[in-house]
N, C-alpha and C positions, 0 to 999 in steps of 0.2 A: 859118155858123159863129157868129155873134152871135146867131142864137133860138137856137144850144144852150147859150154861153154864160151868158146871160136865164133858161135855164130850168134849170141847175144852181145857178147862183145863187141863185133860187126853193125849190127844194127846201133845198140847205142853210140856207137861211133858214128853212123850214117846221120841218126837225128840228131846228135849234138851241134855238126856240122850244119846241118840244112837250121836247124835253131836260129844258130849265130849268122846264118846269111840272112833270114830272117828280120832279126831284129838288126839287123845293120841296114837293110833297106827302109822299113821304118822309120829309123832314123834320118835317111835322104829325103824321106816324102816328107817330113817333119820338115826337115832343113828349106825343101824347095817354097814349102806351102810359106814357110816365114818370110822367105828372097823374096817371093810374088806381093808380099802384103807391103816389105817395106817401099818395093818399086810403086807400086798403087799406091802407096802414102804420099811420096813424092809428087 
């Protein structure tokens, strides 16, 4: 019962991490598509 414990705790450790890179890249593609519009505005 404790290595399945150890090893779901593993895992949601793994996706939480890969989540949060996730949504922070996202947020760059966000960020860049915005740069690109304001230069095009100009």
């Amino acid at each position: 019962m404790k290595n399945w414990f150890s090893l779901a705790l593993a895992v949601s450790l793994v996706l939480t991490v890969s989540a949060c890179n996730t949504v922070k890249g996202v947020g760059r593609d966000i960020e860049s598509v915005g740069e690109a519009m304001e230069e095009a505005a100009d």
